[in-house]
TISE-277674 format. One record per residue (C-alpha): residue number from 1; residue in three letters; x, y, z. Coordinates in Angstrom, 2 decimals. Example, Ala and Ser with C-alpha at 12.3 -4.5 7.8 and 13.67 -1.06 7.14 Angstrom:
residues 2
n res x y z
1 ALA 12.30 -4.50 7.80;
2 SER 13.67 -1.06 7.14;
***
This chain:
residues 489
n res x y z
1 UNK 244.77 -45.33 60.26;
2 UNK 244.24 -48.58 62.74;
3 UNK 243.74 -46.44 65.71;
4 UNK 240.69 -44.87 64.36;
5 UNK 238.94 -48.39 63.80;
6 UNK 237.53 -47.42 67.39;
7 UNK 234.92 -44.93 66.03;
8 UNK 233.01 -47.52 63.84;
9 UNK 232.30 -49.52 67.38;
10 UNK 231.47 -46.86 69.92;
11 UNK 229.05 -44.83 68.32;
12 UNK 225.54 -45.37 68.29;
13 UNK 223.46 -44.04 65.69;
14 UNK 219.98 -43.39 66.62;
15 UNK 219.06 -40.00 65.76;
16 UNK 218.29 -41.34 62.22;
17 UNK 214.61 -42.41 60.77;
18 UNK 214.18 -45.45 59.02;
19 UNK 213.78 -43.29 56.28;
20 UNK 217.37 -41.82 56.19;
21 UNK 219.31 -44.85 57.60;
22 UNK 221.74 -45.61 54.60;
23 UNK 223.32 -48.97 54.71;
24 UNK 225.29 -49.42 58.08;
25 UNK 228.89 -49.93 56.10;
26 UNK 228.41 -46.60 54.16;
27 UNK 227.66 -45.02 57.06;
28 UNK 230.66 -46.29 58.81;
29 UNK 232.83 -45.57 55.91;
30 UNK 231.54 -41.97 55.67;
31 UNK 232.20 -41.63 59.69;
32 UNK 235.35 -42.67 59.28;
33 UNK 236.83 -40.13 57.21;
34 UNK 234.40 -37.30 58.48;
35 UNK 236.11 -37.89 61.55;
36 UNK 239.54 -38.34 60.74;
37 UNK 239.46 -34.87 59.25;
38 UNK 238.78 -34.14 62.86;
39 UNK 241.51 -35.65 64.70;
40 UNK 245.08 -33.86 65.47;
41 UNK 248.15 -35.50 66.54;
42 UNK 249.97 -34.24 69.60;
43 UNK 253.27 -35.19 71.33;
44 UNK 250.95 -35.48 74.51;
45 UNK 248.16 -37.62 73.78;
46 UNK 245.65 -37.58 70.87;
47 UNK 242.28 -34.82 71.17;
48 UNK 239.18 -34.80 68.64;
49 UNK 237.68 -31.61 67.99;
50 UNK 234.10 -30.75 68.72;
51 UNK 231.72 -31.75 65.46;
52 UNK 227.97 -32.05 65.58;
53 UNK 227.92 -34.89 62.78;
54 UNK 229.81 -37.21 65.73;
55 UNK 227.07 -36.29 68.63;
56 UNK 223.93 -38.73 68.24;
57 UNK 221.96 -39.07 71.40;
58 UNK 222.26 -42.02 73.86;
59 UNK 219.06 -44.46 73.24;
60 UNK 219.96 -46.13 76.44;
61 UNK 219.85 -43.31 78.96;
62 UNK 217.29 -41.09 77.31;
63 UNK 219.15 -38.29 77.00;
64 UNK 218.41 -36.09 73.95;
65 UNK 220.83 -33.33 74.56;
66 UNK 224.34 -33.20 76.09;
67 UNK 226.24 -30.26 77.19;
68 UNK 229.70 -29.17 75.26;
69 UNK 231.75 -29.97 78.07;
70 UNK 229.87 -33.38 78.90;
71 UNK 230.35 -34.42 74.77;
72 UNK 234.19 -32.97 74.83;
73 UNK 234.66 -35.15 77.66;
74 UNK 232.54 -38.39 75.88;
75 UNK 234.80 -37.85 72.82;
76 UNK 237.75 -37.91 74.59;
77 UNK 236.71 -41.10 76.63;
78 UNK 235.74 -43.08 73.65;
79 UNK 239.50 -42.27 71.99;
80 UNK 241.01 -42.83 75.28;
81 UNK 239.36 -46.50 74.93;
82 UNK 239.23 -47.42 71.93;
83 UNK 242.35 -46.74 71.28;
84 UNK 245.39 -48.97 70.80;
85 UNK 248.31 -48.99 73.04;
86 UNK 251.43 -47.18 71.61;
87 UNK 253.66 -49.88 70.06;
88 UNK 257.09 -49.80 71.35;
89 UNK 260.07 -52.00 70.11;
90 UNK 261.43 -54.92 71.70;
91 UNK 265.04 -54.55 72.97;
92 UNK 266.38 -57.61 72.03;
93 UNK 265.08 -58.14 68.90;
94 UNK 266.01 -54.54 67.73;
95 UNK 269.37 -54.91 68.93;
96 UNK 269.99 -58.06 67.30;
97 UNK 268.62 -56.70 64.22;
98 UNK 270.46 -53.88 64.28;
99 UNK 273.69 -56.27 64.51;
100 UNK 272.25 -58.44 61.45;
101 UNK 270.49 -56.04 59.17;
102 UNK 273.48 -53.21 59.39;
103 UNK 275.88 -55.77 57.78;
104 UNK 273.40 -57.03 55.65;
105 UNK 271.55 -53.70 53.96;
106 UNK 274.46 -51.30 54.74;
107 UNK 273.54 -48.21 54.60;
108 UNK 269.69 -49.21 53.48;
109 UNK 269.12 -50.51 57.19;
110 UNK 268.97 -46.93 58.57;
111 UNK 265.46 -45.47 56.84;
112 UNK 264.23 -49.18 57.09;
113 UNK 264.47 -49.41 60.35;
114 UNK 263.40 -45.89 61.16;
115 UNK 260.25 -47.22 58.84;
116 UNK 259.77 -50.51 61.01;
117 UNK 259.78 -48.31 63.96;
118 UNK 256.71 -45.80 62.58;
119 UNK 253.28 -48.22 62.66;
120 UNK 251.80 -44.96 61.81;
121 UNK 253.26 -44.52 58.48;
122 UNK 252.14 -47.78 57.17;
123 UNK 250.96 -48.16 53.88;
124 UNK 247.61 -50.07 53.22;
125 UNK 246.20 -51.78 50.31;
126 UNK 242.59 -52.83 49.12;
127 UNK 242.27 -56.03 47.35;
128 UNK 238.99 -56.10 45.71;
129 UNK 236.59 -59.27 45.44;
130 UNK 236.06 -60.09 42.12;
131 UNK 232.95 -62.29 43.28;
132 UNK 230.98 -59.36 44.29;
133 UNK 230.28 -55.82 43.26;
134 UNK 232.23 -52.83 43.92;
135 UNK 231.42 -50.09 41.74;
136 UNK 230.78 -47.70 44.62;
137 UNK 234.05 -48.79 46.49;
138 UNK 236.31 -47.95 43.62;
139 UNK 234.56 -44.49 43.62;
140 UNK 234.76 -44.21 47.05;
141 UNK 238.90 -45.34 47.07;
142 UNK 239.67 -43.35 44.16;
143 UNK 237.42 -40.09 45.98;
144 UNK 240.14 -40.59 48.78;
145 UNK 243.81 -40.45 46.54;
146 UNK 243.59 -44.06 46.39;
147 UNK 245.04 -45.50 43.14;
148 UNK 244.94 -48.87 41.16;
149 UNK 248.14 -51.10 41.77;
150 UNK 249.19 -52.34 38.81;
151 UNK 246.72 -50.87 36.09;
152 UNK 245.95 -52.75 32.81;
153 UNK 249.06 -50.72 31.21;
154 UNK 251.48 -51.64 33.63;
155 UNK 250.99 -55.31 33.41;
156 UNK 250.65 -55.45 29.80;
157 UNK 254.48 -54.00 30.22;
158 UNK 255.44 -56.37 32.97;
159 UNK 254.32 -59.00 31.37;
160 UNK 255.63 -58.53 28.13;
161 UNK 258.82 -57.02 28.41;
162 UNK 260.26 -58.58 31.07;
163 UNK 263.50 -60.23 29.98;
164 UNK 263.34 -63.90 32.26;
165 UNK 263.37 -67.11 31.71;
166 UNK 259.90 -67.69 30.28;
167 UNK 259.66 -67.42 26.66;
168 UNK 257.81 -64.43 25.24;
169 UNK 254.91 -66.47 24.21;
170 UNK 254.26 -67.69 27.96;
171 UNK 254.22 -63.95 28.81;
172 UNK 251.81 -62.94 26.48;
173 UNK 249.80 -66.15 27.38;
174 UNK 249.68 -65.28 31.04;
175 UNK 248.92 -61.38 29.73;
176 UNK 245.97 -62.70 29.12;
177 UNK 244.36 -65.00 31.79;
178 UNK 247.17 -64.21 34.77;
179 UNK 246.03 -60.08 34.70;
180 UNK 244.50 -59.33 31.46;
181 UNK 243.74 -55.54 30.82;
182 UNK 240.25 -55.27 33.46;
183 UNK 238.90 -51.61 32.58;
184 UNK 237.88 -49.58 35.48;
185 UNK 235.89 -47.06 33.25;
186 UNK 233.09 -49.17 33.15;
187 UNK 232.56 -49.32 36.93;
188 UNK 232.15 -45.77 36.60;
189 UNK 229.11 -45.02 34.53;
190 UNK 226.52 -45.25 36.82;
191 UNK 224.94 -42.78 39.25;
192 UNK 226.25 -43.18 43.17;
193 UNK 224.55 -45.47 45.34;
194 UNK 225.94 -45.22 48.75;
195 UNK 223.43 -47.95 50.21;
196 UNK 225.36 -50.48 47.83;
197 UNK 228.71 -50.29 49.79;
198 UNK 226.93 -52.30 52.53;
199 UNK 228.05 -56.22 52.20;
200 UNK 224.71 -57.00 52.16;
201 UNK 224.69 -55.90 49.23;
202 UNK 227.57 -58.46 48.40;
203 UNK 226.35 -61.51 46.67;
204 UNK 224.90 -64.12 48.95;
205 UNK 225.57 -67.96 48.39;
206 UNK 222.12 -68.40 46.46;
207 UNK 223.52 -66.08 43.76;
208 UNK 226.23 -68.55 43.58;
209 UNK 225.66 -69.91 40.13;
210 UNK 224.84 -66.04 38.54;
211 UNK 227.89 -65.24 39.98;
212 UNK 230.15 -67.25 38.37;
213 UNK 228.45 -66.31 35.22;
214 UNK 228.09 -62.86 34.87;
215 UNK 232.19 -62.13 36.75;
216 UNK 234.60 -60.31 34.84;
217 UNK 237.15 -62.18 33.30;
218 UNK 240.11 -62.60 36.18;
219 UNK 242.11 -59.60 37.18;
220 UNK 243.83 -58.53 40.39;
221 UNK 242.53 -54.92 41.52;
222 UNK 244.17 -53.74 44.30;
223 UNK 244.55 -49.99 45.21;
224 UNK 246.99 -48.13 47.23;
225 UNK 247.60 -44.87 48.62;
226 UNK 250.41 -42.35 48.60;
227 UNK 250.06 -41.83 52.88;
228 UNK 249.41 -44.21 55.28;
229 UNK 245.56 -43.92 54.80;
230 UNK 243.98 -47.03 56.24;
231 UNK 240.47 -48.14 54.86;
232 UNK 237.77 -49.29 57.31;
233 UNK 237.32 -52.98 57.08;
234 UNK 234.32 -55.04 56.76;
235 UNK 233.00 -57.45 59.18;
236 UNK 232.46 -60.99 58.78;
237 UNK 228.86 -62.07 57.95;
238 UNK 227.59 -65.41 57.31;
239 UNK 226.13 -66.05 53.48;
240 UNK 227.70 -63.00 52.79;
241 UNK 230.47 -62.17 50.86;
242 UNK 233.29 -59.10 51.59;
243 UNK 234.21 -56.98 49.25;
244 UNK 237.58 -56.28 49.85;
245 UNK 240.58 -57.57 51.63;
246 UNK 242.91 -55.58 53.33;
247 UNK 246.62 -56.21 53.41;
248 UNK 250.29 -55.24 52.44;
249 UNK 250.52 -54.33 48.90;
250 UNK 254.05 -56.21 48.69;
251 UNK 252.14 -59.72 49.91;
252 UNK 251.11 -59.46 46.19;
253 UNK 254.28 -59.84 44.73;
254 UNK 254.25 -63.86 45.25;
255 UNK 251.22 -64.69 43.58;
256 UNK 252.18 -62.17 40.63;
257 UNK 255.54 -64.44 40.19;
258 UNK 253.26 -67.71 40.34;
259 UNK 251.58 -66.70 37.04;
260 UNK 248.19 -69.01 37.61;
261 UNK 246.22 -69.80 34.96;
262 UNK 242.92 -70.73 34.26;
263 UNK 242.65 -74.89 34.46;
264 UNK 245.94 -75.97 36.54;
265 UNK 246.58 -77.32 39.53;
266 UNK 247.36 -74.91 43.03;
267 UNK 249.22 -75.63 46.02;
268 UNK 249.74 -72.99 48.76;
269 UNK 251.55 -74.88 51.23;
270 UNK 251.55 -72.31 54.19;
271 UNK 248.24 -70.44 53.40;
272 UNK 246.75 -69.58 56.52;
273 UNK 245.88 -66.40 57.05;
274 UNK 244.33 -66.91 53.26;
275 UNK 245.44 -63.40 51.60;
276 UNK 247.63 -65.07 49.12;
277 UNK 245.08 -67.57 48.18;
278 UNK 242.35 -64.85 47.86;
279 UNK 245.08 -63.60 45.42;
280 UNK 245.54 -66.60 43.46;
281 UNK 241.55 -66.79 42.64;
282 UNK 241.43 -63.08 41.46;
283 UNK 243.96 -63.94 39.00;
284 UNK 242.93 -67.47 37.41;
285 UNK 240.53 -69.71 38.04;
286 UNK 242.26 -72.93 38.57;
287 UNK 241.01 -76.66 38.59;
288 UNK 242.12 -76.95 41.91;
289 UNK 243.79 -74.81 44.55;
290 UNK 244.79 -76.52 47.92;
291 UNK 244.94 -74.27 50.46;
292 UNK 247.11 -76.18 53.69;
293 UNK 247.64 -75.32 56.98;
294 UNK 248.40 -77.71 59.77;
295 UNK 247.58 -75.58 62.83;
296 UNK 244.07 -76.04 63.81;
297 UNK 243.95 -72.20 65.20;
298 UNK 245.17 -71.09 62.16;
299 UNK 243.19 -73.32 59.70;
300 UNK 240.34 -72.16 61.13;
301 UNK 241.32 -68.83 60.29;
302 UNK 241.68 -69.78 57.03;
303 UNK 238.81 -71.34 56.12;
304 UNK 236.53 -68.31 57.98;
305 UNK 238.62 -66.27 55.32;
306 UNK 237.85 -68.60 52.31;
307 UNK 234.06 -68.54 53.32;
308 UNK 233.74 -64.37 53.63;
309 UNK 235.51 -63.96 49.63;
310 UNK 234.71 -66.72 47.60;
311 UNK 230.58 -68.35 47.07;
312 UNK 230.14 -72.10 47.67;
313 UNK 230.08 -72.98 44.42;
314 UNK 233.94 -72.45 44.39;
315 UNK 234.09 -75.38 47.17;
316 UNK 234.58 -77.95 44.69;
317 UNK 238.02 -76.09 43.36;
318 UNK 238.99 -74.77 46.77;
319 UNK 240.18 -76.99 49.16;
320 UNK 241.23 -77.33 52.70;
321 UNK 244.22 -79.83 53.78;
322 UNK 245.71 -80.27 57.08;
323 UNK 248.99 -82.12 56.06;
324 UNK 252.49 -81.31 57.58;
325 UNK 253.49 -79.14 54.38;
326 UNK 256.92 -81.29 54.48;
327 UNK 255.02 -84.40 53.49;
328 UNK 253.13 -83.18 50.36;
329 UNK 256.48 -84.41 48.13;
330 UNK 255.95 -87.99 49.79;
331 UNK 252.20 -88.04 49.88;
332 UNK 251.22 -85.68 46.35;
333 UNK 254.61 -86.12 44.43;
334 UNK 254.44 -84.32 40.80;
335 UNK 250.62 -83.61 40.73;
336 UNK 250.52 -79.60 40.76;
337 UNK 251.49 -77.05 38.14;
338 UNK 252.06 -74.38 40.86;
339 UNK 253.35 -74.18 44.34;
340 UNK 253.17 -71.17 46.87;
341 UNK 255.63 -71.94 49.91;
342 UNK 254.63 -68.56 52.18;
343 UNK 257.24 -70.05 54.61;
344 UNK 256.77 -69.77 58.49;
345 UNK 259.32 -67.28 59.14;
346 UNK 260.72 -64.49 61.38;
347 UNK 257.65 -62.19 60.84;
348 UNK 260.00 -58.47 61.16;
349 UNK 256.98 -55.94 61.48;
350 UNK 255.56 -58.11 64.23;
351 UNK 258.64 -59.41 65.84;
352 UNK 259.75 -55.79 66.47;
353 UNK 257.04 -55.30 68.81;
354 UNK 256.51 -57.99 69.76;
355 UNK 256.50 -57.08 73.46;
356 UNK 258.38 -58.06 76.47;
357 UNK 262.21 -58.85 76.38;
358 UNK 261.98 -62.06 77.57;
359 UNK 258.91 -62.85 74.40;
360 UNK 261.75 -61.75 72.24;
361 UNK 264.34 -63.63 73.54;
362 UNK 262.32 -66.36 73.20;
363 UNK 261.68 -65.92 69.62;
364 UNK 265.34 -65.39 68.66;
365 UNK 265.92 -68.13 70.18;
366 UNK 262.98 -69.85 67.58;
367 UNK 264.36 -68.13 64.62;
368 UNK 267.63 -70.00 64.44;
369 UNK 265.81 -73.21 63.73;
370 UNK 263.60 -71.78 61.32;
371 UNK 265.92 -72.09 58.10;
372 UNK 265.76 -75.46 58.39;
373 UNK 262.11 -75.90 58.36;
374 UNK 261.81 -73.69 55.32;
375 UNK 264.13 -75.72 53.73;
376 UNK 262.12 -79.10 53.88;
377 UNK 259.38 -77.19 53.08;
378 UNK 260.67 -75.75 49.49;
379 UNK 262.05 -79.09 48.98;
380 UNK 258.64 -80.93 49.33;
381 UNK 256.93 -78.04 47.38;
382 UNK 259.97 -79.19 44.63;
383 UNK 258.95 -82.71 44.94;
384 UNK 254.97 -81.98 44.42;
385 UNK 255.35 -79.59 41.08;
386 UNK 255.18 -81.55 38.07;
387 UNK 258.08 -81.60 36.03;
388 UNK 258.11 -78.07 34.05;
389 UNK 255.93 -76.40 36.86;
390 UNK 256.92 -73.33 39.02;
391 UNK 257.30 -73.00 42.75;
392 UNK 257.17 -69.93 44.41;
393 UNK 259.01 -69.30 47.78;
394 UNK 258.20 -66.41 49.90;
395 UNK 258.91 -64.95 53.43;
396 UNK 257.74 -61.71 55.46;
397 UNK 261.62 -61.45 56.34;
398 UNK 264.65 -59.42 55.66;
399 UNK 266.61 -62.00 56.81;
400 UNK 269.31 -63.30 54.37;
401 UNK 269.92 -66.56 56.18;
402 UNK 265.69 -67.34 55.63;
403 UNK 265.40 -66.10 52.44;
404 UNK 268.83 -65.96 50.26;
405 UNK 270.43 -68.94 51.76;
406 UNK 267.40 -71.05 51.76;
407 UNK 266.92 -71.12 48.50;
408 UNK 270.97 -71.72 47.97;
409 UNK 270.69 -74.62 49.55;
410 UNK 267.74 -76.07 48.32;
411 UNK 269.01 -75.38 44.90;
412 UNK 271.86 -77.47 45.56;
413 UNK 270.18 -80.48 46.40;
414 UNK 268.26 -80.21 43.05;
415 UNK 269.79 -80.44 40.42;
416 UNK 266.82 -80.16 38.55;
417 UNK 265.46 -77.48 39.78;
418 UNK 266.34 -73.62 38.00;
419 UNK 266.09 -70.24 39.74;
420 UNK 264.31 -67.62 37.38;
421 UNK 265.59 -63.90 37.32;
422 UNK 262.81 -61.63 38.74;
423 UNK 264.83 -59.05 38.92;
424 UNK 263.70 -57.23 35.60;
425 UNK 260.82 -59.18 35.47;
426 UNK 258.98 -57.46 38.84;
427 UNK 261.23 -54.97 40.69;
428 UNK 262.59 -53.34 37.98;
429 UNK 258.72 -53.02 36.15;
430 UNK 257.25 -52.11 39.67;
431 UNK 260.09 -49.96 41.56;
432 UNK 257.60 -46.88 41.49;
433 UNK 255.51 -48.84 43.89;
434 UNK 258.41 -50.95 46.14;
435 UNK 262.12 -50.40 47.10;
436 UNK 263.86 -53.33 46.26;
437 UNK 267.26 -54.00 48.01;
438 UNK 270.35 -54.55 45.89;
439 UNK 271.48 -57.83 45.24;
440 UNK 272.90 -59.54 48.57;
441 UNK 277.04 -59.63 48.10;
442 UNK 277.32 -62.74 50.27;
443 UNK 275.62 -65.34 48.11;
444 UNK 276.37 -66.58 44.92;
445 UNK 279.70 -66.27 45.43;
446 UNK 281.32 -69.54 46.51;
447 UNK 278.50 -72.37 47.03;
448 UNK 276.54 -72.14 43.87;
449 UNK 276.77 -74.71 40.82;
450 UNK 278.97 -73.87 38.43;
451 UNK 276.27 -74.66 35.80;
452 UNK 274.39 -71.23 37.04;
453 UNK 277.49 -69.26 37.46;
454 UNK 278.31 -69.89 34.02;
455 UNK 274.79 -68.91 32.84;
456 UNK 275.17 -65.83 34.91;
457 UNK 278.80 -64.76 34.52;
458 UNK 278.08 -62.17 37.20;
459 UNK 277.42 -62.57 40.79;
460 UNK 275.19 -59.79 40.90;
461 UNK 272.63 -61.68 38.14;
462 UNK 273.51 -64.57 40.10;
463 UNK 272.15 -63.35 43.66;
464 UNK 268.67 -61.84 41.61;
465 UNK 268.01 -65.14 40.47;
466 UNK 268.09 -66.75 44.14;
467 UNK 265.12 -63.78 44.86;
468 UNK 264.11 -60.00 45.13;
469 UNK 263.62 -58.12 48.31;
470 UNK 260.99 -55.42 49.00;
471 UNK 262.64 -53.58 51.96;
472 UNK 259.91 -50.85 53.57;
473 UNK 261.47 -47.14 53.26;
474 UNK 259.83 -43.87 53.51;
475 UNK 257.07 -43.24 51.19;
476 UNK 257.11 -46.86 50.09;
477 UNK 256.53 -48.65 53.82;
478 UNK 255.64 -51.86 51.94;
479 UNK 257.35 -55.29 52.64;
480 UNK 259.62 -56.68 54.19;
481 UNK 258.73 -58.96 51.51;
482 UNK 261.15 -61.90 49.95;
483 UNK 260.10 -63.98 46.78;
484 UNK 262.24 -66.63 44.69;
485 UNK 260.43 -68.43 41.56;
486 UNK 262.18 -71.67 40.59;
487 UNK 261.20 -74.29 37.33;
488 UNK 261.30 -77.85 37.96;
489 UNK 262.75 -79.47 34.63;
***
């Protein structure tokens, strides 16, 4: 879990030879779990047993030897600092979602918000880099109850069975360059080297062209676990590249809907932090993907992101823009096949602690305005898909108003623009993984074209094609996570 990252920082290893020094990320990986094994829980604070495999001596003071009550007492120090504050909610913006989300979800709002409220039930997933090896981190995840999200079999059956409105021979097209069948069996042939888990081991940027040579053919391999086991992450090193990516499982979902494929044409409008467009080049490798983000903090972010996953030689095909993402209809009108709009939006995991009352006052105050900047951005993402391209919309939200209506609205101002039903396409296909919320009762019902409620006939098919909605509940903490595919004609 994230309050254990501590240990990888405050321990200094220098009871080992050259000799027996494994690679430091192995080592740190290995820690990790040795001493999570260690560590119990208690309503008063948190205590670490006693374990010789955590004592090294300190190179700094000399000091070979320390006596059990002067390590108890270093133990409990370096918890004590290392570790994170407790996380409580913010008044105002659990009241107010209490208000919002109890009319919205019903009944669904109670173990949601009891799952909002628990940081330390968090699920994590691992993304892995398809630009560098990981044959010992697949052992390593699958040693620890990790298991594959989405394995070959289940997206052979998403794929092809889903029932939307892409024709069956699209589907079996992007079966086989959006996820084709990637076979972890042969990862698993070879004896263990621990020393390869280090990124140095990664490839660096003169491997570059090798790389893209010898890579398996795209696939998205991301694993999860069961319990809210958190894998250590890796730091950022210059010329070399990570071999994983941490994040929320349900962030996936998006860039599953996009369906890339090999040769086209990428947008991602919003795409700082980067997750989404590390995504996007696991799955395809496209002409061109844009990655934009107009904040300079943030685009920095981004591109520090972009350099740790994918080698230099990619730098032709990934690209990164600065433009308002309102203007790219005006300034790049009809010139990509694919469009990721990861809207700004009220972010519900981090607005929930998001600290002091008057921070979250402040913030409810932002969110009001916010569906009408996601508006003009799905509208300009609208206006830069070709004609027959797909954009994908997407929030971090449960938030009908930023998610349901958007799209409503949007859709109304285009007349050629058509929802797709991803309703048995993804959350049927994947509900062993994600809870997905009912369709919302208040849309669909009075605004909508006739043309789509004729298609339809119900308002329940109606409201699925406007979007799905992971909602985080016990056992399946993933999301919030809100996603809406929509065809330009």
């Amino acid at each position: 879990m994230s309050n254990n990252a501590f240990i990888y920082n405050r321990i200094e290893i220098c009871a080992l030879t050259p000799e027996s020094r494994v690679s430091s990320s192995m080592l740190l990986v290995h820690m990790f779990y040795c001493a999570r094994r260690r560590i119990s829980f208690k309503p008063e604070k948190l205590t670490l047993v006693a374990s010789p495999l955590l004592w090294y001596c300190n190179c700094h003071t000399g000091r070979d030897v320390l006596r059990l009550d002067e390590k108890e007492e270093a133990a409990e120090n370096q918890v004590n600092k290392g570790l994170k504050k407790e996380r409580f909610p913010c008044q105002p913006i659990l009241d107010h979602f209490d208000q919002q989300y109890g009319q919205e979800l019903g009944d669904l709002w109670t173990s949601t918000r009891s799952t909002l409220l628990n940081p330390h039930s968090w699920q994590y997933g691992v993304m892995l880099n398809r630009f560098t090896v990981a044959t010992d981190i697949i052992q390593i995840l699958q040693s620890k109850g990790f298991s594959r999200f989405l394995p070959p079999t289940d997206v052979s059956t998403l794929l092809c069975d889903a029932h939307s409105l892409v024709s069956k021979s699209k589907y079996q097209a992007a079966n086989k360059v959006v996820l084709s069948p990637h076979c972890i069996s042969k990862y698993l042939l070879g004896d263990f080297h621990p020393q390869t888990l280090s990124t140095s081991h990664a490839f660096s940027q003169d491997q570059k062209s090798n790389t893209l040579l010898s890579m398996p053919h795209p696939s998205l391999q991301c694993y999860i676990h069961p319990y809210p086991m958190r894998f250590p992450s890796q730091a950022h090193r210059p010329g070399q590249l990570k071999q994983y990516y941490l994040l929320n499982a349900a962030s996936l979902l998006p860039v599953l809907a996009l369906q890339v494929r090999d040769g086209e044409k990428v947008l991602d409008l919003c795409s700082a932090p980067g997750g989404k467009a590390l995504a996007i080049m696991q799955c395809a490798m496209p002409a061109l993907l844009c990655c934009n983000e107009p904040d300079p903090h943030r685009q920095e972010w981004l591109a520090k992101t972009l350099e740790s996953f994918l080698p230099h030689s990619l730098n032709t095909r990934v690209i990164v823009s600065a433009q308002d993402g309102r203007c790219f209809g005006m300034s790049e009108a009809a010139k990509y096949d694919k469009v990721l709009v990861d809207a700004p939006c009220s972010n519900d995991r981090s607005w929930l602690h998001s600290g002091s009352s008057q921070k979250g006052a402040h913030r409810l105050k932002e969110r009001v305005r916010l569906p009408v900047l996601q508006a003009q951005l799905l509208r300009s993402a609208l206006s830069a898909v070709r004609p027959g391209g797909v954009v994908v919309y997407s929030t971090c939200t449960l938030s009908s108003s930023e998610n349901y209506a958007v799209v409503e609205t949007v859709l109304n101002d285009f007349p050629e623009a058509e929802p797709d039903d991803l309703w048995e396409e993804i959350a049927i296909p994947l509900s062993k993984y994600f809870a997905f919320s009912p369709a919302h009762p208040g849309h669909g019902q009075a605004s909508h074209r006739p043309s789509l409620q004729s298609r339809n006939r119900t308002v329940s098919s109606y409201s699925h094609r406007l979007g799905i909605l992971v909602v985080p509940q016990p056992g399946k903490t993933w999301g919030p996570m809100f996603l809406s595919r929509i065809r330009r004609r």
